[in-house]
C-alpha positions in Angstrom: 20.1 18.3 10.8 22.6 17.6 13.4 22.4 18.8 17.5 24.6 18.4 20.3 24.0 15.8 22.9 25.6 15.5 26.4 27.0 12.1 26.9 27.9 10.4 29.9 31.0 11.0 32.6 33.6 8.5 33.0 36.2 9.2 35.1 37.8 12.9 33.9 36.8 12.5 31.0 33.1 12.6 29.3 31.7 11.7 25.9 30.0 14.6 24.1 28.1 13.1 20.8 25.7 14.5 18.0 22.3 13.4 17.3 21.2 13.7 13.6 18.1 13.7 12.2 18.4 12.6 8.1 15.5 11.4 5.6 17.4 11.9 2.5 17.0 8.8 1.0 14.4 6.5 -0.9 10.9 7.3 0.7 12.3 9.6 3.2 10.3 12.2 4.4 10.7 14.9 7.3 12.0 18.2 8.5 14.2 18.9 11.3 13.6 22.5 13.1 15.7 21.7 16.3 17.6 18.3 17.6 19.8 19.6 20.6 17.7 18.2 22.8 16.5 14.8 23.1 13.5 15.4 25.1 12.2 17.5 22.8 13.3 17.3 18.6 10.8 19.0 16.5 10.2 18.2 13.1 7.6 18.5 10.4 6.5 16.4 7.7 7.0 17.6 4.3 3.9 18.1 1.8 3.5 16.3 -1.1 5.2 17.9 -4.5 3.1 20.0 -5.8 0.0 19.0 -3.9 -1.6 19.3 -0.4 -1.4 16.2 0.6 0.8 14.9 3.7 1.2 12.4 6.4 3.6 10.4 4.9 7.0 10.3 7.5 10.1 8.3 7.1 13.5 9.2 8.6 16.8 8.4 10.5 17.9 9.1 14.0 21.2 8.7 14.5 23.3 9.2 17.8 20.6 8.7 20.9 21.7 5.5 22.0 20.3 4.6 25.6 18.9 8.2 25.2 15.0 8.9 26.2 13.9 11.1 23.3 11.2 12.8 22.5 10.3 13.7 18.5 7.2 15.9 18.1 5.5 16.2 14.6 4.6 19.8 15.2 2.8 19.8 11.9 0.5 16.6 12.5 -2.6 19.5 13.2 -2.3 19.9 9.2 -1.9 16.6 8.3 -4.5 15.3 5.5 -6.3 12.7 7.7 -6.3 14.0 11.5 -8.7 11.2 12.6 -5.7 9.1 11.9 -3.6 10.2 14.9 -6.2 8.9 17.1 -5.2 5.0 18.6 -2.2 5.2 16.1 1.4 3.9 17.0 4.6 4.7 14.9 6.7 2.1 13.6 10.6 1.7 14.5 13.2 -0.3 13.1 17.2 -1.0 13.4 17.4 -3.1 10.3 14.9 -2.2 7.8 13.7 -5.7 8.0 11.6 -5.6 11.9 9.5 -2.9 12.5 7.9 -2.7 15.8 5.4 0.0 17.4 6.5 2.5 19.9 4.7 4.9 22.2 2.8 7.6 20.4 0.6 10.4 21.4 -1.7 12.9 19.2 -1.8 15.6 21.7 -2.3 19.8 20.9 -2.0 19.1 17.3 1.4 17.1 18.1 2.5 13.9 16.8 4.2 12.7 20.0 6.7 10.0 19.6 8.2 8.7 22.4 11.7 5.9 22.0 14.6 4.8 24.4 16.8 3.6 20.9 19.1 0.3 21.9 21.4 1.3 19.2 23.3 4.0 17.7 21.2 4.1 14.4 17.2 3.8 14.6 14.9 4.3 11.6 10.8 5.6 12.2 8.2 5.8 9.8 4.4 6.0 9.3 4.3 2.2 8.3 7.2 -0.2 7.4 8.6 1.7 4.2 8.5 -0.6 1.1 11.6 1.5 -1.0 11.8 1.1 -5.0 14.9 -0.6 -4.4 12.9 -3.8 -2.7 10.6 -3.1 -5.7 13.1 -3.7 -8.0 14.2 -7.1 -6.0 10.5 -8.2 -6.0 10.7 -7.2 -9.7 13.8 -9.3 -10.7 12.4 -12.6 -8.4 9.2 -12.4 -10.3 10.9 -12.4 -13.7 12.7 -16.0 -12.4 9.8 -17.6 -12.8 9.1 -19.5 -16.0 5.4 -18.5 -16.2 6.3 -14.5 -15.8 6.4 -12.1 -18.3 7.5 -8.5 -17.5 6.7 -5.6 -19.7 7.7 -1.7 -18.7 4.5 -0.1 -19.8 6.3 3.1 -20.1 7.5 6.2 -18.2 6.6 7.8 -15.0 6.5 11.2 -15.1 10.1 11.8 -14.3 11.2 8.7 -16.2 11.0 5.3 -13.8 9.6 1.9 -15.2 5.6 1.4 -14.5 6.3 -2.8 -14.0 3.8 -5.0 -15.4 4.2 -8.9 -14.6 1.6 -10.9 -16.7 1.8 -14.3 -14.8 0.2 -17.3 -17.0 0.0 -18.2 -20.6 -2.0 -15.9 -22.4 -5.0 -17.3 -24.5 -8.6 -16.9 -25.8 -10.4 -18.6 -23.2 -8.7 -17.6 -20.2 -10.0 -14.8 -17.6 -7.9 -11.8 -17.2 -7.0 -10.6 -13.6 -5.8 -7.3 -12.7 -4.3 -6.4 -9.3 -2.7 -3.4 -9.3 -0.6 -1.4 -5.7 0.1 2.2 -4.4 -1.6 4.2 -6.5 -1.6 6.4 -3.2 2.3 5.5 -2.4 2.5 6.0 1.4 0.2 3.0 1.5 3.3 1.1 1.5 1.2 -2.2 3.2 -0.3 -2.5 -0.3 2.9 -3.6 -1.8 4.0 -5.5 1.0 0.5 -7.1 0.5 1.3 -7.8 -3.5 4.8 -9.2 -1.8 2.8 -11.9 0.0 0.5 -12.6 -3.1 3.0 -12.7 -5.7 5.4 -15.4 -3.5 2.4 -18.0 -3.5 1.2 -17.3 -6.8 4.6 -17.9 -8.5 5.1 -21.0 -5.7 5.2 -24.1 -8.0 4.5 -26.6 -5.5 1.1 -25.0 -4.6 -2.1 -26.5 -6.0 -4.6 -23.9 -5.7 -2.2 -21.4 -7.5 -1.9 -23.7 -10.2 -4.7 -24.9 -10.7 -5.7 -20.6 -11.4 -3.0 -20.3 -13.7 -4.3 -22.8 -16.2 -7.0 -21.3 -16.4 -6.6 -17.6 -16.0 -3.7 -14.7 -16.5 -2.7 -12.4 -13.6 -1.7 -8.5 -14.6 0.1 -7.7 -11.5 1.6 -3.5 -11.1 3.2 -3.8 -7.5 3.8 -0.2 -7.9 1.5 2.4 -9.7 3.5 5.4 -8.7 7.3 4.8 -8.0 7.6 9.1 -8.2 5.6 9.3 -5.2 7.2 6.3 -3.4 10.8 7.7 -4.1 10.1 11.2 -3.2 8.2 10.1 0.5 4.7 10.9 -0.8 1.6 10.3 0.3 -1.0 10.0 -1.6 0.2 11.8 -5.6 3.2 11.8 -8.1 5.5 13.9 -9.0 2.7 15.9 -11.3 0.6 16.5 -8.0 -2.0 13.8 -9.4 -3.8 11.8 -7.1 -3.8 8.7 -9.8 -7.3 7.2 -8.0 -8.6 10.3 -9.3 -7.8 10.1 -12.7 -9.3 6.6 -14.2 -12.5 8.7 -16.5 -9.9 10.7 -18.7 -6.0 10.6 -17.5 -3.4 12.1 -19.6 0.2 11.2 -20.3 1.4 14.3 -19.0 0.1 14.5 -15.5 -0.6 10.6 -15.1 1.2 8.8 -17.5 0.8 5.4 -14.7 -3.0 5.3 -15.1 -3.1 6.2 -18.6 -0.8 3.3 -19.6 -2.1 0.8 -17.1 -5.6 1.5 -18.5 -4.7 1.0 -21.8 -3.2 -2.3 -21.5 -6.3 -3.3 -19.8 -8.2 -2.4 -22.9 -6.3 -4.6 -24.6 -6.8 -7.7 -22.3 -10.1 -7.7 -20.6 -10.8 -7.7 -16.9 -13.0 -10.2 -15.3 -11.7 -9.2 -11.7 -9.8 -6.2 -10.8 -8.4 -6.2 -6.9 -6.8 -1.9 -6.0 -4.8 -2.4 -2.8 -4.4 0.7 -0.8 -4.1 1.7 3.3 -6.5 3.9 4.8 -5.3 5.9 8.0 -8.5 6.3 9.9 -10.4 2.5 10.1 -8.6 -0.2 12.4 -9.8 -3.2 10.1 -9.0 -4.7 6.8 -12.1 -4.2 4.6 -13.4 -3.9 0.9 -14.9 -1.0 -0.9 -17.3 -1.7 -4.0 -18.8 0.1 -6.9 -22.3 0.0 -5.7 -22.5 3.9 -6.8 -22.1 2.9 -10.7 -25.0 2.8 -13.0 -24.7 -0.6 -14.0 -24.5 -2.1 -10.5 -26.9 -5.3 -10.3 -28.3 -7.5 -8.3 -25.5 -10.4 -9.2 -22.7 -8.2 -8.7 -23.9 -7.5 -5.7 -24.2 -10.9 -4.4 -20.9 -11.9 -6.1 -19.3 -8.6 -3.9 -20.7 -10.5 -0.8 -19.6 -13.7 -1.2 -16.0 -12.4 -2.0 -16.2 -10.8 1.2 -18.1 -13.4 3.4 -15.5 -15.9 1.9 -12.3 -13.7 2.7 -13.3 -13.3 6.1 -13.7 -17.1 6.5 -10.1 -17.8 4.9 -8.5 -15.3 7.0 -9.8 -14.1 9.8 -7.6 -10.6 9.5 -10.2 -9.3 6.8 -13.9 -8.7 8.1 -17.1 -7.2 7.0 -18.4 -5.1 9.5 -16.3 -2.1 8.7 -16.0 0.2 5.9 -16.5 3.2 4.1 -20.7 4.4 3.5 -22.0 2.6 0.4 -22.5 5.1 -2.5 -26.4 4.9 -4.2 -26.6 3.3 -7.8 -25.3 6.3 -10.1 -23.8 8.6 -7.8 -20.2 6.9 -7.8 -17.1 8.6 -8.5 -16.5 7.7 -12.2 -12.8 8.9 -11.8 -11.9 6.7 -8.9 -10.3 2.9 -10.5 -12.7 0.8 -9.2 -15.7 2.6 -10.2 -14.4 2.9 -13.9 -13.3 -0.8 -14.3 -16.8 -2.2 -12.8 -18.7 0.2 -14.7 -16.5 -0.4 -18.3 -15.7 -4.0 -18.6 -18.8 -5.3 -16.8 -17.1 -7.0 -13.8 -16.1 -7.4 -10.2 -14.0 -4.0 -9.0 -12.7 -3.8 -5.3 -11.0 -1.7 -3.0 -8.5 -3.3 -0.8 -8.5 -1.5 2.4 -5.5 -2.0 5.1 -4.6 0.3 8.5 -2.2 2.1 9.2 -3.1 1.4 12.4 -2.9 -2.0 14.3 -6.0 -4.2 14.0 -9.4 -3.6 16.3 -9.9 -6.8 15.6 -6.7 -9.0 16.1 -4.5 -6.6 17.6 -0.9 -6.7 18.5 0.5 -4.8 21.0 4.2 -5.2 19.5 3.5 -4.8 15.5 0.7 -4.0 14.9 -0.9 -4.4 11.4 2.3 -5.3 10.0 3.9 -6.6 6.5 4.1 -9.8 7.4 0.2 -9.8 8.3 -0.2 -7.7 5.2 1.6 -10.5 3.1 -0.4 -13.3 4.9 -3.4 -11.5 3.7 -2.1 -11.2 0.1 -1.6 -15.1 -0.2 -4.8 -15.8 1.5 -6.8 -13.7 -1.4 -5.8 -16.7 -3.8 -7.8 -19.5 -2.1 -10.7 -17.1 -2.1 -10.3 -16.4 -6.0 -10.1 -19.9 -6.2 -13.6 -20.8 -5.0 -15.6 -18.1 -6.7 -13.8 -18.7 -10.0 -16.8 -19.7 -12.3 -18.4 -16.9 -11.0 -15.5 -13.8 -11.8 -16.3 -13.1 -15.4 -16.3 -9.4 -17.0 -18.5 -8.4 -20.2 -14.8 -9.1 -22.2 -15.0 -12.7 -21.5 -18.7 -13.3 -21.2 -18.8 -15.7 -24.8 -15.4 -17.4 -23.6 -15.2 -21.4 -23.6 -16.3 -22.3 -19.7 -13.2 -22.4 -17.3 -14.6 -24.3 -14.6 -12.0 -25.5 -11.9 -13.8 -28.8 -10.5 
């Protein structure tokens, strides 16, 4: 949508230009109700395809150079996770590449966002977009390394690739590591975070990385739902399905990513499985377990806590003092990934947490939690793998030769 804009005088003669407001493109997301005046564009984000969900917003201002402007989300009231607004920032960005914060304001049940745009063309989103495009790039680097083999599991609902990249050379007596991204595909950090993490893995010069891939094989999906990423979704695909609701009994017709991915898993053993999501509420970077699942023990538990305790020594952006309630032994969610790996192959399952937000506990007042941090965070999950690898062994491997890296 497209409003006129009063320029400035010069001489006689004076400039009149056009703002437009556009998200049609890979990830976009929004609605433009009125644009004629930049102290006041409304817009509204657009709910997820056949679902509820939404809070997801991506789009393009064009022709508000030098302009103070003023977008209001008028449908943030009805957004899926209100408590989100509160202490958030918006992210801005002329290049697609640097994505800074700019003034925000949850006020009335109004997404207020406030931006004096330098240039002619400005881009604003919930988080730094990660488009299937870049997938495709992080897809194609992968596959030049020598120790990376990429499979397409199958079909998306409306007929994408679901990537797999096993990294390492498959045999008998090797663990099996699955790390899997945006099942909920607004949580674009997560891929930015399997960006980071993939780039050191596949570094040849690096010891530690090494050193796991002679003894282990990685079963990396960057991207669980590319439907939802392409279509500016939050949190479903393009059946409606959440996909981190469908691990107890999904079907190839309504969630064809979780049914394949599961399958393959099946096939290979998991000794470790790492779900990296973004949740819109908590300021910190943080872990969920499967403490609810009936076979939750005392080792697992220990081996949950050490993971953590050793994270937050490695990199001090992850901490343990935040997160979600812990669930009592049997009352998980069986249909949620975590809770279905843990409880069927016997090992450690964990939910990656990132903000949307900036940090409480490093913040920064320009970026933010950012994809740069998030990718930081990805390559510091390795060295932490590294030191509890004697220890990360699911009921698959349990009779497999010892693997110890002295």
């Amino acid at each position: 949508m497209a409003g006129l804009l009063g320029g400035s005088s010069n001489g006689n003669r004076r400039a009149v230009f056009m703002i437009h407001i556009n998200s049609a493109f890979d990830g976009g997301n929004i609605i433009c109700d009125a644009c004629a005046d930049p102290a006041d564009i409304r817009l509204r984000i657009r709910p997820d395809t056949k679902a509820e969900f939404l809070q997801w917003f991506y789009f393009r201002l064009n022709g508000a150079r030098d302009t103070e402007c003023t977008m209001r989300l008028t449908n943030a009231k009805d957004c899926s996770y209100t408590a989100g607004w509160d202490g958030y920032r918006a992210v801005a960005s002329y290049d697609w590449e640097n994505w800074f914060r700019i003034d925000t304001e949850y006020r009335d049940g109004e997404l207020l966002l406030r931006h004096r745009p330098e240039l002619d063309t400005v881009y604003y989103a919930y988080f730094a977009p990660y488009s299937m495009d870049r997938h495709a790039s992080l897809i194609a680097r992968a596959g030049q390394s020598p120790r990376v083999v990429h499979n397409v599991l199958g079909q998306t609902v409306e007929g994408q690739d679901i990537d797999l990249l096993t990294i390492g050379e498959p045999r008998t007596n090797k663990r099996n590591f699955w790390l899997i991204a945006r099942q909920h595909p607004g949580e674009t950090m997560a891929e930015w975070w399997m960006d980071g993490f993939l780039d050191r893995l596949l570094d040849p010069s690096d010891a530690v990385s090494n050193a796991l891939l002679d003894r282990s094989v990685f079963h990396v999906v960057p991207n669980m739902n590319p439907d939802g990423s392409r279509s500016g979704h939050l949190r479903t695909n393009a059946a409606g399905a959440n996909l981190n609701r469908e691990w107890s009994d999904p079907d190839m017709s309504r969630s064809p990513e979780v049914y394949l991915v599961r399958e393959r898993m099946r096939e290979t053993g998991v000794d470790l499985c790492i779900d990296v999501h973004g949740d819109e509420a908590l300021p910190h970077n943080f872990i969920a377990g499967a403490q609810g699942i009936p076979g939750w023990n005392a080792q697992r538990d220990m081996l949950l806590t050490d993971f953590k305790r050793t994270w937050q020594q490695i990199n001090p952006d992850f901490q343990t003092r935040h997160g979600y309630p812990i669930a009592k032994k049997g009352a998980a969610n069986m249909t949620i990934c975590v809770n279905h790996v843990s409880e069927y192959f016997g090992c450690l399952a964990m939910t990656l947490e990132m903000p949307f937000k900036d940090t409480a506990d490093r913040p920064d007042l320009e970026f933010g939690w950012s994809p740069q941090r998030a990718q930081k965070l990805g390559k510091s999950v390795i060295d932490v793998v590294y030191r509890l690898f004697d220890r990360l062994v699911g009921t698959t491997a349990a009779t497999a030769p010892s693997n110890s890296i002295d």
